[in-house]
C-alpha positions as CSV (number, residue, x, y, z in Angstrom):
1,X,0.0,0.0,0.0
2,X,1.0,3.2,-1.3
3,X,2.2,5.9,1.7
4,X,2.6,9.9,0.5
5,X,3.3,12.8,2.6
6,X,0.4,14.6,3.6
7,X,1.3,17.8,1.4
8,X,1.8,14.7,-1.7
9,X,-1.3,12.9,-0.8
10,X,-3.3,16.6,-0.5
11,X,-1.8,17.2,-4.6
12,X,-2.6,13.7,-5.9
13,X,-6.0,13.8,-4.4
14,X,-6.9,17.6,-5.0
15,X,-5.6,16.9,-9.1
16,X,-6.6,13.6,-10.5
17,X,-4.7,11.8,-13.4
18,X,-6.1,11.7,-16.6
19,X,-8.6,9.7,-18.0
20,X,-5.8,7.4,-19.5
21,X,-4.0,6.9,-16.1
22,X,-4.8,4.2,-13.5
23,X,-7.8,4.5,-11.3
24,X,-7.6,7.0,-8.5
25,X,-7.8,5.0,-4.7
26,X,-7.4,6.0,-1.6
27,X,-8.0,4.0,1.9
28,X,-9.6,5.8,4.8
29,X,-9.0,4.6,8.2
30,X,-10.9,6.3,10.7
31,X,-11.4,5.2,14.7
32,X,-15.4,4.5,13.3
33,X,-18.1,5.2,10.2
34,X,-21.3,7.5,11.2
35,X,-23.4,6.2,7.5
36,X,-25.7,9.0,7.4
37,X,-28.6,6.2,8.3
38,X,-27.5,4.3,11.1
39,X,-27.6,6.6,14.3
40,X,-24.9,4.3,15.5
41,X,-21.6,4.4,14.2
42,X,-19.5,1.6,13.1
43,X,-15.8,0.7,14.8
44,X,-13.6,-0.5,12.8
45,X,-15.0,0.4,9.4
46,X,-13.0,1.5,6.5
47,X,-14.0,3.3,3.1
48,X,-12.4,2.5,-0.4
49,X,-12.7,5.9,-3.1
50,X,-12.0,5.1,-6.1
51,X,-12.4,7.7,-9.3
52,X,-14.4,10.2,-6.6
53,X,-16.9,7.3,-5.4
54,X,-17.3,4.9,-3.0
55,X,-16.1,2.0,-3.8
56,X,-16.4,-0.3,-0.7
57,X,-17.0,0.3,3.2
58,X,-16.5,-2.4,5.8
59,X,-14.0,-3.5,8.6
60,X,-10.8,-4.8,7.1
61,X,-11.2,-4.0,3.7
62,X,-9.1,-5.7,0.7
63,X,-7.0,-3.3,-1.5
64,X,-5.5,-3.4,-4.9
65,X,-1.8,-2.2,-4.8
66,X,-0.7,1.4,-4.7
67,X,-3.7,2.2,-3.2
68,X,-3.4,6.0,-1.1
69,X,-4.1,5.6,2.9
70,X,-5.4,8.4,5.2
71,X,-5.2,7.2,9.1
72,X,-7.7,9.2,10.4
73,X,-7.3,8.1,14.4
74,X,-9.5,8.9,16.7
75,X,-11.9,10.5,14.6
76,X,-15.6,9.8,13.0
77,X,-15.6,9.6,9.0
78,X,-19.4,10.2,8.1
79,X,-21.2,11.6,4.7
80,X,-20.5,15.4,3.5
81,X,-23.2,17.1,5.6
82,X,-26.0,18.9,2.9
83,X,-27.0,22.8,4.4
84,X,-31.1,22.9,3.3
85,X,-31.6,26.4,3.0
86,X,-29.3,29.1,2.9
87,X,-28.6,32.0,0.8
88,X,-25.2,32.7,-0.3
89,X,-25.6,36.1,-1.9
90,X,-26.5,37.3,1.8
91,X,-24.5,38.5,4.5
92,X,-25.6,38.4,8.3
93,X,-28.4,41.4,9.1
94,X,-26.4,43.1,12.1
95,X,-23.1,44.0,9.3
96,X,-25.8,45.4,6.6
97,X,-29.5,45.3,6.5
98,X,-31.3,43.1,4.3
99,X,-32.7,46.1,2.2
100,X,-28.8,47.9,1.7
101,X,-27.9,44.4,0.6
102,X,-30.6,44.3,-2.1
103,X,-30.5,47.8,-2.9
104,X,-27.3,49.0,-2.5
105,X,-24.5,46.2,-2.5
106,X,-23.4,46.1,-6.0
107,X,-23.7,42.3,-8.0
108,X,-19.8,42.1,-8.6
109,X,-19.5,42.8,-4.4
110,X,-21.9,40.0,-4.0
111,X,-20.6,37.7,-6.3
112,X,-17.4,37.5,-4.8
113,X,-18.3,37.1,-1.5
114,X,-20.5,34.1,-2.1
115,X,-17.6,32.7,-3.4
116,X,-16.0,33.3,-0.7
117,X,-18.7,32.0,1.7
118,X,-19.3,28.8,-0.7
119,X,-15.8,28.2,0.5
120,X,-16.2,28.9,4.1
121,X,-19.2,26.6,3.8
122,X,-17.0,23.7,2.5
123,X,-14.4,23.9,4.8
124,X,-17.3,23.9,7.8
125,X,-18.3,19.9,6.3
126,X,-21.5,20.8,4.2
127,X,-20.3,19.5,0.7
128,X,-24.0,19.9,-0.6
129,X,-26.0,23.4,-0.2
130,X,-29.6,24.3,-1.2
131,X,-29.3,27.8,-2.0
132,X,-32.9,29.0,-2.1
133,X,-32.7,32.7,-3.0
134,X,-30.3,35.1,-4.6
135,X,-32.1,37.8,-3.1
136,X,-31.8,40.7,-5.7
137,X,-28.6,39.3,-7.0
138,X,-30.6,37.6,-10.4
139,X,-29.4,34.3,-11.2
140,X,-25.5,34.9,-10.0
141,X,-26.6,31.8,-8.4
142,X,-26.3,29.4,-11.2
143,X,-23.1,31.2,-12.3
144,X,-21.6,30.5,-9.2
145,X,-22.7,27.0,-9.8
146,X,-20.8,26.6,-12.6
147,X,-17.6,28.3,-11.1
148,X,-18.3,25.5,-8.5
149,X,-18.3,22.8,-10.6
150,X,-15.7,23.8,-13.2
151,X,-13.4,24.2,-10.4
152,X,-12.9,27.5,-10.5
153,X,-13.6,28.5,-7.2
154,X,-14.0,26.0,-4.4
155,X,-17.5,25.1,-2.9
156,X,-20.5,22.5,-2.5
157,X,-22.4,21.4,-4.8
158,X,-25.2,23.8,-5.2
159,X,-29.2,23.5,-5.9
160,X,-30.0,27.3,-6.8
161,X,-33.5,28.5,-6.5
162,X,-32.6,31.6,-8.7
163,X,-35.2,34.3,-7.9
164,X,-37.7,32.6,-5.8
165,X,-41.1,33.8,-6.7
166,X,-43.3,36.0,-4.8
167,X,-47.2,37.6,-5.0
168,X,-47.4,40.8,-6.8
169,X,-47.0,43.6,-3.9
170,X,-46.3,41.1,-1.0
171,X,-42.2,41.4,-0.8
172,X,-39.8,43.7,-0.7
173,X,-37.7,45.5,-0.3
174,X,-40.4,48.7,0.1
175,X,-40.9,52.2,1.8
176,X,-40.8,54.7,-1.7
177,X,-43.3,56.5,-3.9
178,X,-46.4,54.6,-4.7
179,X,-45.6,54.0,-8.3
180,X,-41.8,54.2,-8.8
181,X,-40.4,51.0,-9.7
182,X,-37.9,49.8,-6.9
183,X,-35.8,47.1,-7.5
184,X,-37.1,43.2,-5.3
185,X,-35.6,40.8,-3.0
186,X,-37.4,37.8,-5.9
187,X,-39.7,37.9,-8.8
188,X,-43.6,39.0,-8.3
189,X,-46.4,37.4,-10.4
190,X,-49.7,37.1,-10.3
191,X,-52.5,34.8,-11.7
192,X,-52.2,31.7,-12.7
193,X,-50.5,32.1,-16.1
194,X,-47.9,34.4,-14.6
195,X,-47.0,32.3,-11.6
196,X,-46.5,29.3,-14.5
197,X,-44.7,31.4,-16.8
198,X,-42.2,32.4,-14.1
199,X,-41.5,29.0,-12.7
200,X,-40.5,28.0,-16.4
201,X,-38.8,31.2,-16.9
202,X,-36.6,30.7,-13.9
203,X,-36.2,26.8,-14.7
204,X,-34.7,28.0,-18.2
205,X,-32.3,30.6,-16.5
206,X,-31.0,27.4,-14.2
207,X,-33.0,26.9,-11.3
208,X,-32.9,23.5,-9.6
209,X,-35.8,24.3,-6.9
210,X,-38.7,26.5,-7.3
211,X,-39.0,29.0,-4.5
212,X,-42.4,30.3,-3.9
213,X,-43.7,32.5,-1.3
214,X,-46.9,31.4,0.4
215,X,-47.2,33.9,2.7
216,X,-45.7,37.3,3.3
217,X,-46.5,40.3,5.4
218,X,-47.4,43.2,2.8
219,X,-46.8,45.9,4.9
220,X,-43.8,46.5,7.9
221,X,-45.7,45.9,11.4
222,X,-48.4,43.7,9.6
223,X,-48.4,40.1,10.3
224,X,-48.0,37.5,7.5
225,X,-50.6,36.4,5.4
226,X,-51.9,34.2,2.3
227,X,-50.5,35.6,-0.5
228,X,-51.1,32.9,-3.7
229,X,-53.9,31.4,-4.0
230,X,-54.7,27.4,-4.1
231,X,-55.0,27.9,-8.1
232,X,-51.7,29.3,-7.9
233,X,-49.6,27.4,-5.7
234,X,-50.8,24.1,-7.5
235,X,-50.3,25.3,-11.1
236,X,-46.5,26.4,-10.0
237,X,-46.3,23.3,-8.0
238,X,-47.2,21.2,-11.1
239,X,-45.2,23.1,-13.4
240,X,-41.6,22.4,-11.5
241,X,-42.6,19.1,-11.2
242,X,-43.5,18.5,-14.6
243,X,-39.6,19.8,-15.5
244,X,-37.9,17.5,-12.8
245,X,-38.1,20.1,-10.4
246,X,-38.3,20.2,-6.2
247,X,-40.8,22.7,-4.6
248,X,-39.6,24.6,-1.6
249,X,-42.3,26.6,0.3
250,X,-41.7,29.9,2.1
251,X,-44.5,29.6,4.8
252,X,-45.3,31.0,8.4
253,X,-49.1,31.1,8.7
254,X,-50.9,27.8,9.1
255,X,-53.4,28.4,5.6
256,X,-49.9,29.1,3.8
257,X,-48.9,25.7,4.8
258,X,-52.2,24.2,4.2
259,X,-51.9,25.6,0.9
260,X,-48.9,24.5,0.2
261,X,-49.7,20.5,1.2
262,X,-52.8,20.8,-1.0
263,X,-50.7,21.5,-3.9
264,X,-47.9,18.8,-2.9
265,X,-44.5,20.7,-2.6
266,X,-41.5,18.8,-1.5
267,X,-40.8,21.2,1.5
268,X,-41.9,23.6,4.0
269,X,-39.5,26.4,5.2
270,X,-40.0,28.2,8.9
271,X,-43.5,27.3,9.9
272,X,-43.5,29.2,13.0
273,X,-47.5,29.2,12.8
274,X,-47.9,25.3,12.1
275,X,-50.6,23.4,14.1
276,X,-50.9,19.5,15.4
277,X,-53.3,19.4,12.3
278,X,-51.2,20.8,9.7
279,X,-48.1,19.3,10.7
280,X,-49.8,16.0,10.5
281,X,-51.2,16.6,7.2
282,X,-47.3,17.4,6.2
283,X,-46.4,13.9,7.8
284,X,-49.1,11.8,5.6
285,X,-48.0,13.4,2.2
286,X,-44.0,13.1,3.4
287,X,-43.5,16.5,3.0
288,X,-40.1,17.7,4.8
289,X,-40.2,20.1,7.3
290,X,-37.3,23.2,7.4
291,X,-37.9,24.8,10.5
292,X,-34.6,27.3,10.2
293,X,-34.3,27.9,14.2
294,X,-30.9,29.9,14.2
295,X,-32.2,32.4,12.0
296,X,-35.2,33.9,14.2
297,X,-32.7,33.1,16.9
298,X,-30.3,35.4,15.4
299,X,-32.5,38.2,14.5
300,X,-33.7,38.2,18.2
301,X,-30.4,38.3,19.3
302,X,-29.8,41.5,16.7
303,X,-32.8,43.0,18.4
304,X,-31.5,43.2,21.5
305,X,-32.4,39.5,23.0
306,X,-29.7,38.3,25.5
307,X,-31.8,36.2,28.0
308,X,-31.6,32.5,26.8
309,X,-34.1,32.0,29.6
310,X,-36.7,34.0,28.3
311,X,-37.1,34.1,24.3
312,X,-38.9,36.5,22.6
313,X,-42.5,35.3,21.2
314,X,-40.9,34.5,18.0
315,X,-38.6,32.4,19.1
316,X,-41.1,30.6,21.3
317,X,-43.2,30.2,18.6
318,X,-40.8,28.8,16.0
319,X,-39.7,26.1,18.5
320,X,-43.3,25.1,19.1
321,X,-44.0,24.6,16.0
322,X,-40.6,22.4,15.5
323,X,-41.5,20.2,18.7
324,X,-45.0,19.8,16.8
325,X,-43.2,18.3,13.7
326,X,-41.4,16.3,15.4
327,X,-44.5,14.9,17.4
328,X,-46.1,14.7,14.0
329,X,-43.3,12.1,12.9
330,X,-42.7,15.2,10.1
331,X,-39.6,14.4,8.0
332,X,-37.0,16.8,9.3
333,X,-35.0,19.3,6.8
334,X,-31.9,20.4,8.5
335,X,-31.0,24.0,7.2
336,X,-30.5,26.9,9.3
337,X,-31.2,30.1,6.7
338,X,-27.4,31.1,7.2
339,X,-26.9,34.2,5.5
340,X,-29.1,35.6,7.9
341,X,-26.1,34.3,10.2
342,X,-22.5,34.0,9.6
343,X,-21.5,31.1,6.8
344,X,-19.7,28.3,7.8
345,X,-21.5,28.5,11.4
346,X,-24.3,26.8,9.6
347,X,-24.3,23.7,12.2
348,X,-26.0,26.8,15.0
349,X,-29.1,25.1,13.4
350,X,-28.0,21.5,14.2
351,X,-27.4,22.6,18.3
352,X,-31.2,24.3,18.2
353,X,-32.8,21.4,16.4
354,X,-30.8,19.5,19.4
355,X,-31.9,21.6,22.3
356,X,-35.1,20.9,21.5
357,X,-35.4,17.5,21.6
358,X,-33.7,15.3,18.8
359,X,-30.7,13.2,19.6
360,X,-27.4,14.2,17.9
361,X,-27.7,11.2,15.6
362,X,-31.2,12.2,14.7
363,X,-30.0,16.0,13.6
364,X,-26.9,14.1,12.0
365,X,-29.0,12.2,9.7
366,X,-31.5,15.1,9.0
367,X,-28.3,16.5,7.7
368,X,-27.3,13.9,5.9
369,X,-29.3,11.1,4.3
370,X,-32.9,12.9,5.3
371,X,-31.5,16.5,3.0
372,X,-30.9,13.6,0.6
373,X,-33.9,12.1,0.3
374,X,-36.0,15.5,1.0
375,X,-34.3,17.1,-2.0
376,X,-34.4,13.8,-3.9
377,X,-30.5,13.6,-4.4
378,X,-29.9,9.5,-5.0
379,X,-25.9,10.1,-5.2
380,X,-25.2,11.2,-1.6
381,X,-25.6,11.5,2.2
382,X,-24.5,8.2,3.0
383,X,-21.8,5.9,3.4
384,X,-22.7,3.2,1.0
385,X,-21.1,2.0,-2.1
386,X,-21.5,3.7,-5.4
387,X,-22.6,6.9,-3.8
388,X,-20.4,10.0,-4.7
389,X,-17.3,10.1,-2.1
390,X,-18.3,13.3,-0.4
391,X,-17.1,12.7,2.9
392,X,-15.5,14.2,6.3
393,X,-14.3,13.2,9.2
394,X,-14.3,14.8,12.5
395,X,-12.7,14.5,16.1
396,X,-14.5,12.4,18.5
397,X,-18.0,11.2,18.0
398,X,-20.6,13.6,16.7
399,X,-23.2,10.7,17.5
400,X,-22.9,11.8,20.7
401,X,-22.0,15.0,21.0
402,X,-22.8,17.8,18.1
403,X,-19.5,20.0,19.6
404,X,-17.2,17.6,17.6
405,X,-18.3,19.1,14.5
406,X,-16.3,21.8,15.7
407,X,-13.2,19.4,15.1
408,X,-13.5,18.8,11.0
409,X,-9.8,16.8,9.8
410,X,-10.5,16.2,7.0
411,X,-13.2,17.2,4.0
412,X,-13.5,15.0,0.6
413,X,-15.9,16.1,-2.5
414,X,-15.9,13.2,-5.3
415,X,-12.9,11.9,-3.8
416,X,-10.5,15.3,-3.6
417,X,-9.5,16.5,-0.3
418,X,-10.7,20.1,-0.1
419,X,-9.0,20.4,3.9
């Protein structure tokens, strides 16, 4: 078997050989194997990659000759974790407010740092990212997709929303003239026709996931409310699907989710507002639930919240409705809405979801092989043969204790170590 120094193993790994050269392999030896599905880990396991998959996992494994070997001692080797909802194009609230960031941050500015927090997001273990929302920055989503991919610029693999799509009058940013055309956080239709054409239009531009809005306050100080109606949400609905396409639901207010489970989406996203009733209509059509914790943690906290003891009526209602889903037997979306908090801390969502009331393996696998299977991906979050080699390994035993995510050794996308 095949030993390199760390800085030769890093090269060989990080540049494959040609397509004429011998297969690429490489032997990880870890302390144990978290598979994504299993919420206990395996001793003793080790994980063949060969050509950026997996190309056997067991204890003891047989290898061909000048096969590549990582000893990762001590540590847990476990799937690339996959962030369910974030938005790269934004920066947290307390360093610019939403509306300067739409209005007033130029595109180029933007760009470049959600490169730059693509990266961050790498290095933090999440080789897989639902972006759902560029936020006023158009579709420099999908061209930061295909940086991504081409190797340009490091990062996860990326399912861009684009746009999103929101009811005529019901986003933002607002606060001018009635009348003078101010430049939105995502695309308004109405009707529909319109809500259908811009689900195709934004499918065309690159969109992997259709964003829609459900529900949106329409005024600052008002509460949320039903925006589209039934007609719309299942005509959008039906249109992503009939292109291949995943559904993720902006909703808050209980008839926005109801609406949204008439039409069938594949997610739910916040759901502060969700009842016993509509969380277990969620549960019977497997719809996954994205309850995004940190983020109305966060903005609390950049209003002035400092008692843990005593959270503010958001809050409280957010992780209601959470220990509802969970009651509910809801499948559980991990993603934290980072952008509204730092990148890379994206696993302040996995601690909340925690805190109230999953086990660490529970979050782990909502992270892992539940993103997967909510977002429909068949080539990743787990450790099983033939799956994509999208893999990390961390100090300690994150099965136990979510703190050794703190602790990432070693990240892997398709079989290149990225850290």
């Amino acid at each position: 078997m095949k030993a390199l120094t760390s800085t030769a193993l890093a090269l060989a790994l990080a540049f494959p050989a040609t397509a004429n050269a011998e297969p690429q392999r490489t032997l990880l030896r870890p302390a144990q194997v978290f598979d994504g599905t299993d919420p206990a880990p395996h001793p003793g396991w080790q994980v063949l990659v060969e050509d950026g998959r997996i190309a056997a996992v067991g204890p003891n494994l047989t290898v061909p000759p000048g096969t590549a070997t990582i000893d990762l001692p001590g540590q847990t080797l476990m799937p690339g974790m996959i962030e369910g909802h974030g938005h790269l194009f934004l920066h947290p609230y307390n360093e610019t407010p939403w509306d300067d960031q739409v209005l007033h941050e130029p595109l180029a500015l933007r760009t470049i740092r959600a490169a730059k927090a693509a990266e961050t997001t790498l290095r933090a273990g999440f080789t897989t990212e639902r972006d759902l929302g560029t936020e006023g920055a158009g579709y420099a989503d999908v061209g930061l997709k295909k940086a991504i991919d081409s190797g340009l610029t490091p990062g996860p693999r990326l399912l861009v929303a684009t746009r999103a799509i929101v009811a005529e009058g019901a986003y933002g940013p607002k606060g001018f003239e009635p009348g003078v055309a101010v430049p939105q956080g995502a695309e308004e239709a109405s009707g529909v026709e319109g809500v259908v054409r811009a689900v195709r239009g934004q499918i065309a531009a690159g969109a992997d996931v259709v964003k829609l809005y459900a529900d949106y306050h329409y005024r600052p100080g008002e509460p949320s409310l039903p925006t589209f109606s039934q007609a719309e949400m299942d005509a959008a609905t039906a249109a992503a699907h009939d292109a291949g396409r995943t559904v993720a639901v902006h909703a808050v207010t209980a008839e926005g989710m109801r609406r949204a489970i008439a039409a069938g989406v594949d997610t739910i996203e916040h759901g502060d507002e969700g009842t016993p009733a509509v969380f277990k209509a969620m549960a019977a059509k497997r719809i996954a639930f994205c309850p995004t914790l940190a983020a109305g943690e966060a903005i609390a906290r950049y209003r002035g919240w400092t008692d843990p003891e005593h959270p503010p009526a958001g809050v409280a209602e957010g992780r209601t409705a959470f220990r509802a889903a969970l009651a509910a037997g809801v499948p559980i979306c991990m993603g934290g809405d980072v952008g509204v908090f730092a990148h890379g801390e994206n696993m302040r969502e996995m601690t909340a979801m925690a805190a109230e009331g999953m086990s660490p393996a529970a979050v782990l696998i909502a992270a892992t092989s539940g993103n997967a299977a909510a977002f429909h991906l068949k080539d990743r979050g787990a450790v099983r043969t033939g799956l994509l080699a999208d893999l990390i390994a961390v100090e300690g035993d994150p099965t136990r204790d979510l703190t050794a995510l703190h602790s990432i050794k070693l990240v892997m996308k398709g079989g290149a170590v990225m850290r």
